[in-house]
DRENDO-1510 file (C-alpha; in Angstrom, 1 decimal, always signed):
<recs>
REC; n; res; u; v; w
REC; 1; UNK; -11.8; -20.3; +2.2 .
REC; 2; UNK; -9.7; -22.6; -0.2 .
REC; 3; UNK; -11.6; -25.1; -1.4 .
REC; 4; UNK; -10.0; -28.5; -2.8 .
REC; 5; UNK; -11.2; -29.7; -6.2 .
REC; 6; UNK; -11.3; -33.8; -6.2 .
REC; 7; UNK; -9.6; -35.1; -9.1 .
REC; 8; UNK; -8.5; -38.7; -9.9 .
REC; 9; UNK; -5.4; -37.4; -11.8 .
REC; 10; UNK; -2.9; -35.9; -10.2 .
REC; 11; UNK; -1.0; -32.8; -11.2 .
REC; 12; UNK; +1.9; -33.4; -12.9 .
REC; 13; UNK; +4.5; -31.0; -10.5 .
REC; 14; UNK; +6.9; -30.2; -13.2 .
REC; 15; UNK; +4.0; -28.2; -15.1 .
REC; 16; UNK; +3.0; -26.2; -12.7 .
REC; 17; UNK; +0.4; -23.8; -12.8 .
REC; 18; UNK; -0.3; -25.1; -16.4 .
REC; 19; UNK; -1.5; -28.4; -15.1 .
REC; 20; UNK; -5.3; -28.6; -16.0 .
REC; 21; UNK; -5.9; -29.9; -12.1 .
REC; 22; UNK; -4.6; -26.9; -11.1 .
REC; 23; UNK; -5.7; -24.1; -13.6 .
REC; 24; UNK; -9.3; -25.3; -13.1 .
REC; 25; UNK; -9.1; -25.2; -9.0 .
REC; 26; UNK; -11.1; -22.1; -7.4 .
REC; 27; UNK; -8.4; -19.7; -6.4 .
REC; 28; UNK; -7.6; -18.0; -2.8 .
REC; 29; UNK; -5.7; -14.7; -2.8 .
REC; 30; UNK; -4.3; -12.8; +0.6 .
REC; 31; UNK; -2.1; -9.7; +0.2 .
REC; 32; UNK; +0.9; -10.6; +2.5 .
REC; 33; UNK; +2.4; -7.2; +4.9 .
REC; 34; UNK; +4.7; -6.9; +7.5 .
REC; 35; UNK; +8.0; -8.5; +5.7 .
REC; 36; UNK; +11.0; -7.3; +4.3 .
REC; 37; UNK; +12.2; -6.3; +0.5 .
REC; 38; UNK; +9.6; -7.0; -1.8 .
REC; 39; UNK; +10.4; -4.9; -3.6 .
REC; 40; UNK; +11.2; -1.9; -1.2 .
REC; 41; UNK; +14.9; -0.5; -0.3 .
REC; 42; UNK; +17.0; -3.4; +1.4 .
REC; 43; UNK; +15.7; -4.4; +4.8 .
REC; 44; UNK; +12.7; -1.8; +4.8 .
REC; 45; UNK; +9.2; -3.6; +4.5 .
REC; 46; UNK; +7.4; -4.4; +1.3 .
REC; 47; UNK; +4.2; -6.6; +0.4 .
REC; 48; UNK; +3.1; -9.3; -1.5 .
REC; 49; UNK; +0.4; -11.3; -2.8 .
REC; 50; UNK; +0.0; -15.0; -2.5 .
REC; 51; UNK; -2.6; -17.2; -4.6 .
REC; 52; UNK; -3.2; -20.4; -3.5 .
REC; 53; UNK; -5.3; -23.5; -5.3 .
REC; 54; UNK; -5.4; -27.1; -4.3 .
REC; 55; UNK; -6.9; -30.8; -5.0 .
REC; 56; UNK; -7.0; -33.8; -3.9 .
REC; 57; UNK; -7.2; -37.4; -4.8 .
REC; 58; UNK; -8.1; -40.5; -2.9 .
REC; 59; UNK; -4.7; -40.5; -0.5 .
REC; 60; UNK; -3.2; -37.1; -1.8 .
REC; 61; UNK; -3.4; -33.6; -1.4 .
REC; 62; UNK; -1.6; -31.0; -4.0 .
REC; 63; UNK; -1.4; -27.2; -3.4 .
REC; 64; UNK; -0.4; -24.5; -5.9 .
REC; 65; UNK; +1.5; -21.5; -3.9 .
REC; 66; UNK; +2.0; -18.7; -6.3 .
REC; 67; UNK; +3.3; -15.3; -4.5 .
REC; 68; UNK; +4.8; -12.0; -6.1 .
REC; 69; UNK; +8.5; -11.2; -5.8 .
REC; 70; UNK; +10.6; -9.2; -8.1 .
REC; 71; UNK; +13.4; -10.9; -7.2 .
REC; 72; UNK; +14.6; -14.5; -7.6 .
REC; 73; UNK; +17.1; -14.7; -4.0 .
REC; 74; UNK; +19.4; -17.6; -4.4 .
REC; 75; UNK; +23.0; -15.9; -2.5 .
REC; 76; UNK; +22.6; -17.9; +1.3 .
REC; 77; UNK; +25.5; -16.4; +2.8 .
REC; 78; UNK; +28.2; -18.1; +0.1 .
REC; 79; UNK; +31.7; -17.2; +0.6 .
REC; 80; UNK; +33.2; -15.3; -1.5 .
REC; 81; UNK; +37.3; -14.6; -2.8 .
REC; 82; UNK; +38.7; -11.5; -2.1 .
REC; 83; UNK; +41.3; -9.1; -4.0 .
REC; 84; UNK; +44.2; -10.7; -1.3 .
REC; 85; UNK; +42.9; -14.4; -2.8 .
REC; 86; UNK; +41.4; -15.0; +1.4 .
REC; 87; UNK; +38.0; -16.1; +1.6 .
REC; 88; UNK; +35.3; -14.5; +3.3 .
REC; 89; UNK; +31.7; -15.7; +4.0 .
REC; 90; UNK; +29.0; -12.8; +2.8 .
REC; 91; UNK; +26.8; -11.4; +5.4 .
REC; 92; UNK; +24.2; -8.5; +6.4 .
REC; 93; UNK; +26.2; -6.2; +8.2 .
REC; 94; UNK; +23.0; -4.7; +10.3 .
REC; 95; UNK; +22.7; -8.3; +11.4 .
REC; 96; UNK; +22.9; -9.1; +14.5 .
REC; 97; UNK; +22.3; -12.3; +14.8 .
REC; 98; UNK; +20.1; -14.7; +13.0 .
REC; 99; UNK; +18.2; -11.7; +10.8 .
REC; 100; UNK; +20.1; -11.9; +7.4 .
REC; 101; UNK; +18.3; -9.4; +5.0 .
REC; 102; UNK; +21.0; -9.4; +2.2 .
REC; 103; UNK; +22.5; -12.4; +1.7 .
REC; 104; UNK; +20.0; -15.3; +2.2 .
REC; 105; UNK; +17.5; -17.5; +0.3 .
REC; 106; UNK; +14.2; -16.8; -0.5 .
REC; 107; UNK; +11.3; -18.9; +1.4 .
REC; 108; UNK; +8.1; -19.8; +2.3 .
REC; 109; UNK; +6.2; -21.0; +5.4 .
REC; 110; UNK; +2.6; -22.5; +6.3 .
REC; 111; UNK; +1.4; -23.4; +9.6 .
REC; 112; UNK; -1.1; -26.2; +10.5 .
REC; 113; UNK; -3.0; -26.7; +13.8 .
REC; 114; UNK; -2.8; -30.1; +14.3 .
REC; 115; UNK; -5.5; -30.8; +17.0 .
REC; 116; UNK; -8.3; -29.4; +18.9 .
REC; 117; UNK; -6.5; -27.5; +21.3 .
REC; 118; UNK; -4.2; -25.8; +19.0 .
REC; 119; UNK; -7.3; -24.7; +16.5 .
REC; 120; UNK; -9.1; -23.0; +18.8 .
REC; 121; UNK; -6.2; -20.8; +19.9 .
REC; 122; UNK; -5.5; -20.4; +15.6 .
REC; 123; UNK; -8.6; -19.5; +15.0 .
REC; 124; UNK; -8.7; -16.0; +17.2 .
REC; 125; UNK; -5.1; -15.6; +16.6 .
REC; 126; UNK; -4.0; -16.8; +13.2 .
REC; 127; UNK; -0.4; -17.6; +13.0 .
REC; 128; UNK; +0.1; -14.6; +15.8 .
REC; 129; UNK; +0.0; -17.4; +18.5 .
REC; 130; UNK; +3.0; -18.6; +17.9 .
REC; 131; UNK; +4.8; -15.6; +17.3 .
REC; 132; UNK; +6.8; -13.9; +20.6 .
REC; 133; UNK; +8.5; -10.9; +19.9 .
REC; 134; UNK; +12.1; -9.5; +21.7 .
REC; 135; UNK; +13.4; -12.4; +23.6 .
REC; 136; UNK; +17.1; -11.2; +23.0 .
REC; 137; UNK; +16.2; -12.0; +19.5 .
REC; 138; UNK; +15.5; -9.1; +16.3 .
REC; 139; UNK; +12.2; -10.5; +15.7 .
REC; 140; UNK; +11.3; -13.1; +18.7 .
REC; 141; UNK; +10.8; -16.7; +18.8 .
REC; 142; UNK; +8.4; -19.0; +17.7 .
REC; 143; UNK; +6.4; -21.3; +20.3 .
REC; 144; UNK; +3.1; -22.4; +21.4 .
REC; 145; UNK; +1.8; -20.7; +24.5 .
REC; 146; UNK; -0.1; -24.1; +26.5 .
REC; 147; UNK; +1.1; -27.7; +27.0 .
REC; 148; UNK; -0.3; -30.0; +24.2 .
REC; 149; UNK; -0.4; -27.1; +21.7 .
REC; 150; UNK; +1.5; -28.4; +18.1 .
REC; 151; UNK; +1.8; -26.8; +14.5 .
REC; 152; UNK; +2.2; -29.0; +11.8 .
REC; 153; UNK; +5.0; -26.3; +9.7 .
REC; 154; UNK; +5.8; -26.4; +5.7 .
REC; 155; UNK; +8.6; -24.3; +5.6 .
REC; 156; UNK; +10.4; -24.4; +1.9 .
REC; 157; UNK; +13.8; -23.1; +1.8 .
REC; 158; UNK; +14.6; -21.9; -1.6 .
REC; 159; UNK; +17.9; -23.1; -1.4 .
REC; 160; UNK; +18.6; -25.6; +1.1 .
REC; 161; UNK; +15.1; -28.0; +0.4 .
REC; 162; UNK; +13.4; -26.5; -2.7 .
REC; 163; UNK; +15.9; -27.7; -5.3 .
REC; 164; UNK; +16.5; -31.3; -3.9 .
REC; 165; UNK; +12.2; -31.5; -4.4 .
REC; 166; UNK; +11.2; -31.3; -0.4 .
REC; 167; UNK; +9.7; -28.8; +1.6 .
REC; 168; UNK; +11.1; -28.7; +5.3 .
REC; 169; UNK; +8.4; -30.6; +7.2 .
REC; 170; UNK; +8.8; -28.8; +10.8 .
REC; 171; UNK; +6.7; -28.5; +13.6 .
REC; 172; UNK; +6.3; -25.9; +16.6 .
REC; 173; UNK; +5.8; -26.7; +20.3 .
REC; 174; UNK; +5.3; -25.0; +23.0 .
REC; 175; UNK; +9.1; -24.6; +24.2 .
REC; 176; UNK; +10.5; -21.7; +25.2 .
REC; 177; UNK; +13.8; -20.1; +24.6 .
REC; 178; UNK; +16.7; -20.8; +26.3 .
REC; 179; UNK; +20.1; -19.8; +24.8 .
REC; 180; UNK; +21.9; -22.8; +25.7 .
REC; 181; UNK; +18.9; -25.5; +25.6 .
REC; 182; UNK; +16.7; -24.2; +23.3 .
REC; 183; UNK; +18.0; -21.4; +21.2 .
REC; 184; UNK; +15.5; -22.2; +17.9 .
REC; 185; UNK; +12.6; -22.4; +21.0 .
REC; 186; UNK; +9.4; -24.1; +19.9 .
REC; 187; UNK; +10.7; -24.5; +16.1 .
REC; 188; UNK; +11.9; -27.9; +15.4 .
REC; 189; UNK; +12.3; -30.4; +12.3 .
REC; 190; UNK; +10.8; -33.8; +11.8 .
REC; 191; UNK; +12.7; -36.8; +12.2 .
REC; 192; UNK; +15.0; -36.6; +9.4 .
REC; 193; UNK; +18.7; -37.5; +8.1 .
REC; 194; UNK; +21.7; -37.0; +10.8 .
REC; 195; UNK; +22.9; -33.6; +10.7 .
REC; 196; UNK; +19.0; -32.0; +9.5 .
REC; 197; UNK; +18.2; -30.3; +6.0 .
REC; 198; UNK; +21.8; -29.2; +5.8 .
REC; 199; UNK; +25.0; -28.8; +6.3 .
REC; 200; UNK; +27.1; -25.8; +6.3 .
REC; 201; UNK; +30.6; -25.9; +4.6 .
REC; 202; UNK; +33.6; -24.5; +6.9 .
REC; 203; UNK; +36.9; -22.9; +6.5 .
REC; 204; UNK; +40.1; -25.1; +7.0 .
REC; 205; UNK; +42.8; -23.0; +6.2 .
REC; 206; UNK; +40.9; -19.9; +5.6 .
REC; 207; UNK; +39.3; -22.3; +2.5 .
REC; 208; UNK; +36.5; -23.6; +2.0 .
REC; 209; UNK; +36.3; -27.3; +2.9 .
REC; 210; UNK; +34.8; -28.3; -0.2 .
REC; 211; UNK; +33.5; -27.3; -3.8 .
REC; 212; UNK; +31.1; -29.4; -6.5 .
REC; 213; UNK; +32.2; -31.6; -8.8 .
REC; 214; UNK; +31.8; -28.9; -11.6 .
REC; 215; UNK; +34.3; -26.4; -9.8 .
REC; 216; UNK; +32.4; -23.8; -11.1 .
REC; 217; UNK; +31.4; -20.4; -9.5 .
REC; 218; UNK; +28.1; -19.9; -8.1 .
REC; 219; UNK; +28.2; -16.4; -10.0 .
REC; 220; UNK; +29.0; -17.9; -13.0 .
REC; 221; UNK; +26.7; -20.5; -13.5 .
REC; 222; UNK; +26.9; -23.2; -10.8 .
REC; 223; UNK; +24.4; -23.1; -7.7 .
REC; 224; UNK; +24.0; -21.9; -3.9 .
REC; 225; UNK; +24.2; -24.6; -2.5 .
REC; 226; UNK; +25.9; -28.5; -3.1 .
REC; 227; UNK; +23.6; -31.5; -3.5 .
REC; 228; UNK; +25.1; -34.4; -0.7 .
REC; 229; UNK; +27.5; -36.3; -2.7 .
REC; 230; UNK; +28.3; -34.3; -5.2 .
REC; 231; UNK; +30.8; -32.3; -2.7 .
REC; 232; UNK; +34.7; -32.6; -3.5 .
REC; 233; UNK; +37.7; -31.4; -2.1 .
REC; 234; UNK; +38.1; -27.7; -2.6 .
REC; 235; UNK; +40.9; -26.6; -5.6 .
REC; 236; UNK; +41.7; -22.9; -4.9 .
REC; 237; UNK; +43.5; -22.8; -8.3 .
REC; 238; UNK; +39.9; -22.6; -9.8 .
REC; 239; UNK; +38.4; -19.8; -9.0 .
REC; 240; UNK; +39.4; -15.5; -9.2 .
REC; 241; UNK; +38.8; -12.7; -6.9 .
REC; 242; UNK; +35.0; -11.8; -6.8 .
REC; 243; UNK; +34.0; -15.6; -7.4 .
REC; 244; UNK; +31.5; -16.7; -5.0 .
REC; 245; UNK; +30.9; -20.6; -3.6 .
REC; 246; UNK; +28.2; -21.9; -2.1 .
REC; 247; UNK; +28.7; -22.3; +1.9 .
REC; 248; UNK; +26.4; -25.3; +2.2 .
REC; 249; UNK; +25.4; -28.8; +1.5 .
REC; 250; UNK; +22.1; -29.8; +1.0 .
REC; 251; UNK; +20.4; -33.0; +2.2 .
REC; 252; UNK; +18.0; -35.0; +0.5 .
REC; 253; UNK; +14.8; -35.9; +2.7 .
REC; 254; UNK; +14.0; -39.1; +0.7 .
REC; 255; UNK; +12.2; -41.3; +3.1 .
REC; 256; UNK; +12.4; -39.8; +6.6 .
REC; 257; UNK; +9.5; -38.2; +8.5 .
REC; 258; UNK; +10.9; -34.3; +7.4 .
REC; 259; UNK; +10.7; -35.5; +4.0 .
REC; 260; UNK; +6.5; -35.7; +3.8 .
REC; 261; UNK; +6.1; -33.0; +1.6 .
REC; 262; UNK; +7.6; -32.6; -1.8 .
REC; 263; UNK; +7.4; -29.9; -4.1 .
REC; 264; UNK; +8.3; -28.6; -7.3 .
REC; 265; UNK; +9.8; -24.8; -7.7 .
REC; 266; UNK; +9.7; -22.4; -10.4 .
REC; 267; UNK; +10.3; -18.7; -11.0 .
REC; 268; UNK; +9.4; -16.4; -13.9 .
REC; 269; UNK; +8.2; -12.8; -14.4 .
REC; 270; UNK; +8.6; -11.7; -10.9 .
REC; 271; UNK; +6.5; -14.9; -9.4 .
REC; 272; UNK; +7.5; -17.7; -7.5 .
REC; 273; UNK; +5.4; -21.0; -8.2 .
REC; 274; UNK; +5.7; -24.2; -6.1 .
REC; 275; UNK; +3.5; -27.2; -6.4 .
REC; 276; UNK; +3.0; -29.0; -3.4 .
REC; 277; UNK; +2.1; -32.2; -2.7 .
REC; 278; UNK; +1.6; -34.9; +0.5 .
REC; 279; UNK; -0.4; -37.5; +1.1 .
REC; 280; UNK; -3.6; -36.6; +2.9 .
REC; 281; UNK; -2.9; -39.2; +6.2 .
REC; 282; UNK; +0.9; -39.7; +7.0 .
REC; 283; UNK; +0.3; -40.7; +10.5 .
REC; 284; UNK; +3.4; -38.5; +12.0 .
REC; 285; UNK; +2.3; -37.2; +15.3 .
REC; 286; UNK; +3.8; -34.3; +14.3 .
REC; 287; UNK; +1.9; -33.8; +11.0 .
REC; 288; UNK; -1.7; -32.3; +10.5 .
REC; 289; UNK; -4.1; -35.3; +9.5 .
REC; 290; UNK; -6.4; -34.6; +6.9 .
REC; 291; UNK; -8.3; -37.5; +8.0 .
REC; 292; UNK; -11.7; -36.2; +8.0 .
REC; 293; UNK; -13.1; -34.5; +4.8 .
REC; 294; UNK; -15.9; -33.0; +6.1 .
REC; 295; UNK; -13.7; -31.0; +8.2 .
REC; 296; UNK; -11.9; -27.6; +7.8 .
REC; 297; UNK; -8.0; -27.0; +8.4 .
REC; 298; UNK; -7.0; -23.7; +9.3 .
REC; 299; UNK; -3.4; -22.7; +8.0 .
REC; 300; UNK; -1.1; -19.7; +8.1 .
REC; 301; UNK; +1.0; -18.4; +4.7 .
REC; 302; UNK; +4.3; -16.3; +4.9 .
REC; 303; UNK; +6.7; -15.7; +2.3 .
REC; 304; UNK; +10.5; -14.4; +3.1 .
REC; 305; UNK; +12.3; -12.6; +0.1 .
REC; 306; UNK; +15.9; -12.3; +0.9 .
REC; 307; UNK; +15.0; -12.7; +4.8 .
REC; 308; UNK; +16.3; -15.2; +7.2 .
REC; 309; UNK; +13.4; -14.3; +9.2 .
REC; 310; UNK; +11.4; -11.6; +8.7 .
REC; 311; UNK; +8.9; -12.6; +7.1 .
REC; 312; UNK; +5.4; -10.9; +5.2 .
REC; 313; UNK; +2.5; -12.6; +6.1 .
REC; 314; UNK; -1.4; -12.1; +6.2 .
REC; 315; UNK; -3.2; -11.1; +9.1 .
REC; 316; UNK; -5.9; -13.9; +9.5 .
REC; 317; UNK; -5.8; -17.5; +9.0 .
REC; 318; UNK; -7.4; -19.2; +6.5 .
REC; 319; UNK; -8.9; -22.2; +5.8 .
REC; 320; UNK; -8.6; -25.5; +3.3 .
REC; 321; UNK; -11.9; -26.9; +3.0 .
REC; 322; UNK; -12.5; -30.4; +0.4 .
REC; 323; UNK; -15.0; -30.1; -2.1 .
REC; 324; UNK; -17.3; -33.1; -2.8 .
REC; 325; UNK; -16.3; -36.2; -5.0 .
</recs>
């Protein structure tokens, strides 16, 4: 059970686990199984351990997610330049399709019933009731089993949402998957910008389309990804063989329905730290409602390290409970 400390300050984000709002909260620790890395050889499972602390004020909620990882994973599939000066984008070679476990971000996911229906299904099954394995797919799609059934999901993508200050405010429905209608299934965003959390960078003339403004190799200082607007046309002349580019443009969430949950990233000493915050009541249909504080809310917490999708997680869901004022 995590139970939220009242405060009437709230955290300051940038400080992280230092924050006296968070380093007095009672802590929560699951170990986390069943993913890949962590530690282990390349695609081969490992484990984790998350602890988790949280607060709230009068219309706010803040977490702190701290989990174990060796590894800081920032190379999403960049492209890199090769001996012949062509351009090829990096990928697993045992992928086959969707199941990156070399080149990708690291991430983390919770899942939120977000009415009656849906909690009493979470509550035998955990995050396991959304979670279908095969379907043509390496590890299965992601869907609710009745009509009516909806998860609220926080799914922060190291590179693509963390850095910009947002954590991907998704949801899961009860869709199923259909290669040409539905091929992400249940798993969709929240109303957000045109074009999603994203945008991935092509090749026109066996080049990529564009570069930042610093020209600067993501190797050699500069970053995965490309903030939105800070994207120019690509110079060739700037980079050598082995120099690697980010292959995507990130897209702030500022003031769209996707962009409820903010958070601020750190990583140091083989631990990944994000602050959390969102207010308590957002009124998106597609949200969990932490109306009522005599209630609890039952989440599910999975961390990906390198891993597009699969993901280490723990085997029963927990809960988020609000301490008295």
């Amino acid at each position: 059970m995590l139970d939220l400390a009242s405060t009437h300050t709230a955290p300051n984000l940038a400080v992280g686990a230092a924050d006296p709002v968070c380093s007095k909260a009672s802590p929560l620790s699951a170990a986390l199984t069943g993913g890949v890395n962590f530690g282990a050889k390349p695609g081969e499972k490992g484990e984790s351990t998350v602890t988790l602390k949280a607060a709230y004020t009068n219309d706010m909620l803040y977490m702190l997610v701290q989990y174990t990882d060796p590894t800081n994973s920032v190379r999403r599939g960049p492209y890199q330049k090769q001996a012949d000066g062509s351009w090829r984008k990096l990928s697993d070679p045992a992928n086959k399709g969707g199941d990156d476990n070399l080149y990708y971000e690291d991430k983390w996911a919770m899942l939120w019933p977000t009415n009656e229906a849906t909690a009493k299904s979470f509550d035998n099954e955990g995050c396991a009731m959304a979670c279908h394995e095969g379907q043509t797919k390496p590890y299965g799609n992601k869907y609710t089993n009745l009509p009516g059934q909806l998860l609220d999901m926080w799914h922060m993508k190291g590179q693509r949402t963390g850095p910009l200050g947002f954590v991907d405010d998704q949801y899961t429905d009860d869709t199923r998957y259909d290669a040409k209608t539905s091929p992400n299934a249940g798993r969709k965003g929240d109303p957000g910008p045109k074009g999603g959390e994203y945008t991935n960078i092509p090749l026109v003339d066996g080049k990529p389309q564009f570069m930042s403004r610093e020209a600067k190799a993501a190797n050699a200082g500069d970053s995965y990804y490309i903030k939105r607007g800070n994207e120019v046309a690509f110079d060739d002349s700037k980079f050598k063989a082995g120099d690697e580019v980010a292959s995507i443009i990130s897209n702030p969430l500022t003031g769209t329905d996707r962009g409820d949950v903010q958070v601020a990233n750190t990583y140091a000493n083989g631990m990944h730290t994000s602050v959390v915050s969102r207010k308590l009541v957002t009124g998106s249909k597609f949200d969990v409602q932490f109306a009522n504080l005599s209630a609890r809310y039952g989440f599910g917490f999975a961390a990906f390290d390198t891993a597009q999708v699969r993901h280490a997680t723990s085997d029963d869901p927990m809960y988020l409970v609000f301490g008295k004022k």
